[in-house]
N, C-alpha and C positions, 0 to 999 in steps of 0.2 A: 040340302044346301047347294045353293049357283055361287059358280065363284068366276071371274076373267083373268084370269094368271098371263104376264110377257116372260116366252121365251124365246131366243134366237130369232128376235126381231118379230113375231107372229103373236097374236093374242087367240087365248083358247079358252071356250065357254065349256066349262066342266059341272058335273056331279061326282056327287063317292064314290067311285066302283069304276068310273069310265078306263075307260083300257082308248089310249089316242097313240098315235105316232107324231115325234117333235122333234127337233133340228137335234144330232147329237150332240151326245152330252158325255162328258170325262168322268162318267160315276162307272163303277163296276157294276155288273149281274147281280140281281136280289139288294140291293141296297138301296136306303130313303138317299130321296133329293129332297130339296125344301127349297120352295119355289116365295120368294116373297115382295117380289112387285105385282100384287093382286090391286087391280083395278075397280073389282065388284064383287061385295060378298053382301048375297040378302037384300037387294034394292040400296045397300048403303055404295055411293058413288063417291070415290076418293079422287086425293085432289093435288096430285095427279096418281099419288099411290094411297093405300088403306094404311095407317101408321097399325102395326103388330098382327099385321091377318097376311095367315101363310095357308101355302098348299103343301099339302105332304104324298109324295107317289112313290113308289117301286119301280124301280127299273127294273123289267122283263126279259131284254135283250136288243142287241145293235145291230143294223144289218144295212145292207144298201138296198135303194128301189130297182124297178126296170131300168135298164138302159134306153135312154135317148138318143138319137139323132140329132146335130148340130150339122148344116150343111150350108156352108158360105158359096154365094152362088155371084159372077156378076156376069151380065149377057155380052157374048161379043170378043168377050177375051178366053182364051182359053188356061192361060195362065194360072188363073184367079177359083180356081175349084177347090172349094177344104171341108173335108168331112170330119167330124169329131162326135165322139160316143161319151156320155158323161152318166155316172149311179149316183144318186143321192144318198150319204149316209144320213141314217136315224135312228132313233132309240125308241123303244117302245116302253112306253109308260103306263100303272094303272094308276087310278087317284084312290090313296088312301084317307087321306083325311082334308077336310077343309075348316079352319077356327080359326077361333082370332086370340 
């Protein structure tokens, strides 16, 4: 089963079993979320959501990504130099089930 699930503003094309990283999320370690603005389950295209089709996934664990660079730069002035480092938190999810 394909399914399109929105979370944290991002839309994600899944199967049963997929293991993804997604915006985090307020659920504990080991426990279901149930995701239910699914978009597309089966070629059936909802309008704008699926009325009663949910995803069901485990949370695996949270963590942040690499560090970035953020480096505000403007020529000419010396004033104006700002470097900033920023981790993305995320949650790691697998999908357990998709139904309607």
């Amino acid at each position: 089963m394909k399914a399109i699930f929105v979370t944290g503003g991002k839309q994600y094309l899944v199967n049963e079993g997929d293991i993804l990283y997604v915006e985090k999320l307020d659920n504990e370690v080991n426990t279901d979320v149930v995701f239910d603005k699914v978009l597309y389950l089966n070629g059936e295209i909802g309008a704008p959501y699926i009325n009663g089709a949910t995803v069901t996934a485990k949370v695996l664990k949270h963590g942040k990504q690499k560090k970035i660079v953020v480096f505000k730069y403007k020529n000419k002035t010396k004033s104006s130099r700002v470097k900033h480092g920023h981790r993305q938190p995320y949650t790691k999810i697998e999908i357990k089930k998709i139904g309607k």
